[in-house]
N, C-alpha and C positions, 0 to 999 in steps of 0.2 A: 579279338573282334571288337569292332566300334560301340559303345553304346553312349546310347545318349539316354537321359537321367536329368531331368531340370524342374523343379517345382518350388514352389511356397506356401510358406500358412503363416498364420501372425500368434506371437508371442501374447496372453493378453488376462488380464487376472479373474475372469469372470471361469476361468480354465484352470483356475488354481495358479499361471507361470508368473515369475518372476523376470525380468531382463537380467537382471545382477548375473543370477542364476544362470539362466540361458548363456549370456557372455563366459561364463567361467566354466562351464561345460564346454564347450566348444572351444577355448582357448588353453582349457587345461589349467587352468591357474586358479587362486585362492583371491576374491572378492569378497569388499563388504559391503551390506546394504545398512544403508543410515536409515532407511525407512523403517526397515524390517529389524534393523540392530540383532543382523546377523550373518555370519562369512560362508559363501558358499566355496566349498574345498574340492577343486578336480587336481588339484596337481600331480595324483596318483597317475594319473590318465596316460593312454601309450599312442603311440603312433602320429603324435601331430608330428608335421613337417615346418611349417611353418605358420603365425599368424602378424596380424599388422590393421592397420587403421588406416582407412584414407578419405581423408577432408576436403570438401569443396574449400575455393580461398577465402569465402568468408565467412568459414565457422573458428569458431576459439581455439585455440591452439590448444588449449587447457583439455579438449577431447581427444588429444592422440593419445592420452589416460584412460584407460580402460574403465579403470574403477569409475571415473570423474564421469566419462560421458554414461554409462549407462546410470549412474545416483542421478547426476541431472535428467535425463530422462523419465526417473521413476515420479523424480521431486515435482517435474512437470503436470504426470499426467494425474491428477486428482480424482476422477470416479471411480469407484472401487470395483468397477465391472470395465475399467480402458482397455484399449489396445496397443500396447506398447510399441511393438516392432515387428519389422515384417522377416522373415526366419528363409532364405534363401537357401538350398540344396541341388547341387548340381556337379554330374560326374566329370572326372578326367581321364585321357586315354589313357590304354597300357601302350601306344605304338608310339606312345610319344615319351623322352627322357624327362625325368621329373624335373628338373631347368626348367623345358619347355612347356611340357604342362604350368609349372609356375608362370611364366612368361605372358602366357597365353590367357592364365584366370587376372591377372596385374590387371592385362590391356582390357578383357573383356568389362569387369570392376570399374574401374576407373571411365569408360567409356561410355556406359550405358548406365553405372552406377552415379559414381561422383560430377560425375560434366551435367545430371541433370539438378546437382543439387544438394543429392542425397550422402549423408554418412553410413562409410562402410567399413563395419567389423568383420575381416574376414579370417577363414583359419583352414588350413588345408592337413586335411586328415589322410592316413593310409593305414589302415588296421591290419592288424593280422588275423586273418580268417581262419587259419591253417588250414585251407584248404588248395594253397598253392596258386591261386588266382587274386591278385591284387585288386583292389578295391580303392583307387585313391578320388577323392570325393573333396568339393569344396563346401564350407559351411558361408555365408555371409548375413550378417545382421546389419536394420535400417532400421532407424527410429522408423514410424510412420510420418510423425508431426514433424513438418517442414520447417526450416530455418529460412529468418526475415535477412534482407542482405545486408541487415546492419550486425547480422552472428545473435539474436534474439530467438528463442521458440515462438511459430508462426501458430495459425489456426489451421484445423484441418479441412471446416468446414467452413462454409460462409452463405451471407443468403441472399438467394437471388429473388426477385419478387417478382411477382406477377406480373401481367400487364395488360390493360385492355386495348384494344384492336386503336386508338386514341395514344395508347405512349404510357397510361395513367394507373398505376397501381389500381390493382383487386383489392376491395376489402369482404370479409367473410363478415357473417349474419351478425355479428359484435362492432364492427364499424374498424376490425384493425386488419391491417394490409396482410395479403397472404402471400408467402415464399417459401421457395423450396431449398432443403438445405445441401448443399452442392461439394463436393468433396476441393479442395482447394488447388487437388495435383491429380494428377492420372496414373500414378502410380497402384492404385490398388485396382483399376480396370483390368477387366478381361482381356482387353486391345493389346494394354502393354505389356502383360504378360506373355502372351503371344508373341510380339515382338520382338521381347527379354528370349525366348526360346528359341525361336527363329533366328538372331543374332548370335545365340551360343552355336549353336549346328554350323554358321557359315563361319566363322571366326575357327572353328575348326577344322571344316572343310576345307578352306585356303591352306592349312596346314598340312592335310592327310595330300593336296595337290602338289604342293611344293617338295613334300619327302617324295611325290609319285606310287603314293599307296593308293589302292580301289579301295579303301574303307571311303562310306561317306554315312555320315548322319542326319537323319531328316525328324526332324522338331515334331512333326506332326502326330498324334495321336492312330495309335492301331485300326480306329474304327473309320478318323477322316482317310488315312492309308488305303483304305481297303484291303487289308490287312486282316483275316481271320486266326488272329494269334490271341493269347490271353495276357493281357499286361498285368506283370509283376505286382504285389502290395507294400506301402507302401513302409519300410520296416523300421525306420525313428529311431535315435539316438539309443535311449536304452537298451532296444530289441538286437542291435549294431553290436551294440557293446557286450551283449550276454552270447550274440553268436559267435564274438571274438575269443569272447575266452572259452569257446565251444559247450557252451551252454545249448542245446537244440531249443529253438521256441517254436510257437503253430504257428507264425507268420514266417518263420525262418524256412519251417518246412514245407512250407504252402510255395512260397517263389522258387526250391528247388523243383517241388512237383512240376510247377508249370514252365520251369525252363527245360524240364524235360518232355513235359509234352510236347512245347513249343518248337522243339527240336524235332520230334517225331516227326510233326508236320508239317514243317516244311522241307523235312528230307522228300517224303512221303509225295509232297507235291511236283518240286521239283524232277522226282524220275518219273509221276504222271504224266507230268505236261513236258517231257523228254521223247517218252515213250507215244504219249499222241501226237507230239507233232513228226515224230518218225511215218506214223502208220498213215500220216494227212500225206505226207509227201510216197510215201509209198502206190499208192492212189493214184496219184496224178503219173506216175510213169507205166505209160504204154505199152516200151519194149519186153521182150523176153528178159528174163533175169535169172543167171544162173543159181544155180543150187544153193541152200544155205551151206550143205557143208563146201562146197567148190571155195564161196569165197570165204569161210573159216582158214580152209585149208592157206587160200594166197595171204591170208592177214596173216599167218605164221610164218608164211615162209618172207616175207617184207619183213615182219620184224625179226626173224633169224640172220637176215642177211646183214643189220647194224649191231646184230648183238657180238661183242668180241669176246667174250669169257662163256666157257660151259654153263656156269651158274647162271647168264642172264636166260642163255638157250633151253637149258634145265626148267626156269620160272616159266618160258614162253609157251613150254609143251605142256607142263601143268597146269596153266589155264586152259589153253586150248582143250586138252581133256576132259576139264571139266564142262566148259560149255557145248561137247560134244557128246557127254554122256547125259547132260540134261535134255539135249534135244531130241536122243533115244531115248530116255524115258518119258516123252512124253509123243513119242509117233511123228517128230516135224523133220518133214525133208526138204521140203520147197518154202521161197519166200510167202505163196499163200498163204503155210498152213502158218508159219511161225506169224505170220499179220494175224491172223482169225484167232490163234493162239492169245497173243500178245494183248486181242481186244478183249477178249473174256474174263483174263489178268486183272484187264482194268476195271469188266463193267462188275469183276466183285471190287476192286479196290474203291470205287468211286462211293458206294454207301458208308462205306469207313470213314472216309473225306466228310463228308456230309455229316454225318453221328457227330464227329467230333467238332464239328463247328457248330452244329446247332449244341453240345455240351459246350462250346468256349463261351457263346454267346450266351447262356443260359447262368456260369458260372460271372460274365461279366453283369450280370446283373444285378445279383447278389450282393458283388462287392460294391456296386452301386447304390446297393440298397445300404447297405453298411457305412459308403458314405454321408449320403443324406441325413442320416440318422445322427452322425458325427453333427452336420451343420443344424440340424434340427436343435440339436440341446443347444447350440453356442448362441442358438434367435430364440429359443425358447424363452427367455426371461423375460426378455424384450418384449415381446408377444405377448404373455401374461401381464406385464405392467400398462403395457397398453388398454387392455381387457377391463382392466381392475378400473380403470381411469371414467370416475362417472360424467363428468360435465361436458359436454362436447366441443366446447371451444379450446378445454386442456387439451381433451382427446384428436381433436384433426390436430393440434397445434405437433401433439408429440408423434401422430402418424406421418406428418411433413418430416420431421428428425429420424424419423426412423424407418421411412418407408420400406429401402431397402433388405433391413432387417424381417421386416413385416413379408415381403412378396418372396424372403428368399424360406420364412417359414411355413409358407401357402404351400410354393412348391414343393419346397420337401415333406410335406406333409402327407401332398397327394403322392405322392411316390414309395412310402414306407407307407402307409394308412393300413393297407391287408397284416402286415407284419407286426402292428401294434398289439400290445396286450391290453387288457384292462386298465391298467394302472399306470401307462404311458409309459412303460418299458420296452423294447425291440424285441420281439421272440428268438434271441437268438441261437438259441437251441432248434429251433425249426428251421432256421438259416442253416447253422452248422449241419444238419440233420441230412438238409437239400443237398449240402456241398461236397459231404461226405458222401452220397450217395452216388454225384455227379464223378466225384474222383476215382471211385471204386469200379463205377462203370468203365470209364475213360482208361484204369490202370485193365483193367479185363478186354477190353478189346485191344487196348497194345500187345497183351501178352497172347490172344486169341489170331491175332492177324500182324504177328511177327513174322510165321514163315511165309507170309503172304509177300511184306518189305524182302523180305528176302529175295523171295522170287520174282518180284521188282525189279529188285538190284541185278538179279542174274541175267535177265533178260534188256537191260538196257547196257552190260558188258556185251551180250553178243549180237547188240544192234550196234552199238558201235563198233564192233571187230568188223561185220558185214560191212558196215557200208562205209568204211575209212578204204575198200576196193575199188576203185574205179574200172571203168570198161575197158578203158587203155591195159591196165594190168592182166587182162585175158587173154590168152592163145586165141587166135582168129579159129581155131574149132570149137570154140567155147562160144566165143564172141559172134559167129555168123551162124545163127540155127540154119541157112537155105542149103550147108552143105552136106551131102550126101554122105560124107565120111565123119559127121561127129556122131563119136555116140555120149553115151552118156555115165558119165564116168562109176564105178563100184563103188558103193556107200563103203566107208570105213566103220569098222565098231570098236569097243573100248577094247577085246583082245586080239587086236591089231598093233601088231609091235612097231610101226609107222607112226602112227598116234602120240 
């Protein structure tokens, strides 16, 4: 099954991370950091397939060195809270041959990575899950700080200044010009991200078109989708690595839960809106309609007539059976009753439907909230330095620098704020408490309106056995009610050796 899997976060030491580090994780290999004067050791590490570097042509040769480009980068960035690099994560098919997956992450890398600029450390991982479902995943590292075209580290930011409605620079209550500090690429925008995501899906898509598979993948987020599923969390190198060596962790078990919920529902949907659009069209047809067992009966006897082995004729009469002794036990003889039947089916399945979306939605929140909280700590220092900042000319000077920082920890401020504790911690025992609560629900009504899916399922085998008959297929004493000599044929029961 296709999936699509593409995100980013940045490498950055305010977070504790190192680049050194981060590269030698992901590459597998043993690095030293000059800064740190100390070697980070993955070379134990399993399942890389391959890794590699690729340089715009006017960066220094001297970085297809793994070691060299990420020490120059750390050498680079001097404040003890930077943001080193931007930490790229995105899946590969399984319908595609690992070649081609390779092939496929080269072009995409190089096209939207390097043609803008950018150096990329990439490393193509395939773990062993043992769980029999491959997992093959690209990693790619970018500095953030851009290179000048003479192969120099660029700025990231730069400043634009003001200007009055004249052409003529602002100046604030001190007499010096006011400017806003402007990122120097568009690489860390929302836009290009999107983009970057949107071009992974189609770069693949052109592939799943060219083998002639129906897999496609679409970039877009569960909730722009319209999509009531619960999207996966999000489970990071270490968490990877401990489910590899089958370590169980709570985020490990948290994405099995919800790929099986996910699964439920839109089985669940699919034979509802099978099943309704069966009974809409059932509606609109005027004519008499013979019996549901009449056309059971012809759907057997069409597929008996292709079947060449006992064994297929044997399977064809034991379904048949069974969807004839379901429709004895529940009293349906005519298309009416199995339509009125079939709507009641639904109008209990439809509050299931509903439960569980308002729990996905419910659950999506959470981990929303759980995000926030994540970006909350990464502005919170920012925020407090700004705070602490008494003279007001410092103070707007470093809210210009920091703005971003600043509005991204307003937001998430109002958004986790009920969840806070006292002491500026996340209640997350009150989260887990919510979630756990959400799940236990969600596994109870799966297990509660099981034999409901079932009956689901049963009843959308014998709307399709029904109505794969056409009226052509009837005896014109079946097919014309005006004649005087049809009758109407003896219901069969399950000890009917016909059957």
């Amino acid at each position: 099954m296709a999936d699509f899997h593409f995100s980013v976060t940045q490498i950055k030491r305010s977070a504790g991370q190192s680049a050194i580090a981060a590269a030698a994780y992901r590459a597998g290999e043993k690095l030293y950091s000059e800064i740190y004067g100390e070697y980070s050791d993955y070379t134990r590490k399993r399942g890389i397939v391959e890794t590699g570097i690729l340089l715009p042509p006017f960066a220094p040769k001297e970085y297809e060195n793994r070691e060299k480009l990420w020490n120059a980068v750390e050498q680079v960035e001097r404040h003890p809270k930077a943001q080193l690099t931007y930490s790229f994560d995105f899946s590969l098919q399984n319908e595609f041959s690992m070649k081609e997956n390779l092939e496929i992450a080269r072009e995409f890398i190089q096209k939207q990575f390097v043609d803008r600029g950018m150096i990329a450390d990439y490393a193509v991982h395939l773990p062993d899950k043992g769980d029999g479902i491959p997992n093959p995943h690209v990693h790619v590292l970018c500095p953030i700080r851009p290179l000048n075209p003479d192969g120099t580290w660029g700025a990231k930011q730069k400043r634009v200044y003001r200007l009055d409605d004249a052409g003529n620079r602002m100046l604030d209550a001190s007499g010096h010009p006011q400017f806003d500090a402007v990122p120097t690429t568009d690489w860390g925008s929302a836009e290009t991200l999107e983009r970057w995501r949107e071009a992974w899906a189609e770069i693949n898509n052109e592939h799943f078109a060219a083998h002639n598979l129906d897999a496609r993948l679409d970039h877009r987020s569960y909730e722009k989708q319209g999509v009531d599923l619960i999207p996966t969390v999000h489970e990071g190198p270490k968490v990877r690595e401990m489910e590899s060596q089958g370590i169980r962790t709570e985020k490990g078990d948290r994405n099995r839960w919800i790929r099986q919920i996910n699964a439920m529902i839109r089985r669940l949907k699919t034979q509802l809106r099978e099943l309704t659009d069966w009974i809409a069209d059932l509606k609109e047809a005027a004519k008499p309609e013979p019996s549901v067992y009449e056309r059971l009966t012809t759907h057997l006897n069409q597929r008996n007539e292709g079947a060449w082995s006992f064994v297929a004729k044997n399977k064809n009469l034991k379904e048949h059976s069974q969807m004839v002794l379901y429709l004895q036990e529940h009293n349906i003889t005519t298309i009416e009753e199995f339509t009125a039947h079939a709507r009641q089916v639904k109008e209990k399945a439809d509050p299931v439907q509903a439960e569980l979306q308002r729990i996905t939605k419910h659950i999506q929140r959470l981990d929303a909230i759980e995000k926030a909280f994540d970006r909350y700590q990464s502005v919170k220092p920012v925020f407090d330095e700004w705070g602490g900042i008494y003279f007001k000319k410092s103070k707007d000077k470093f809210k210009a620098e920091h703005e971003k920082e600043i509005k991204t920890y307003y937001a998430c401020h109002r958004q986790i704020e009920s969840y806070l504790k006292e002491n500026g911690d996340l209640d997350f025992d009150r989260l887990w408490i919510e979630r756990g609560e959400l799940t236990e629900k969600a596994d109870r009504l799966n297990q509660e309106n099981r034999p409901l899916a079932e009956q689901v399922a049963t009843l959308n085998r014998i709307r399709k056995a029904i109505s794969s008959v056409s009226d052509s297929d009837w005896p014109d004493a079946v097919s014309e009610p005006a004649k005087e000599e049809q009758t109407r044929p003896e219901h069969k029961t399950k000890d009917d050796p016909t059957l």
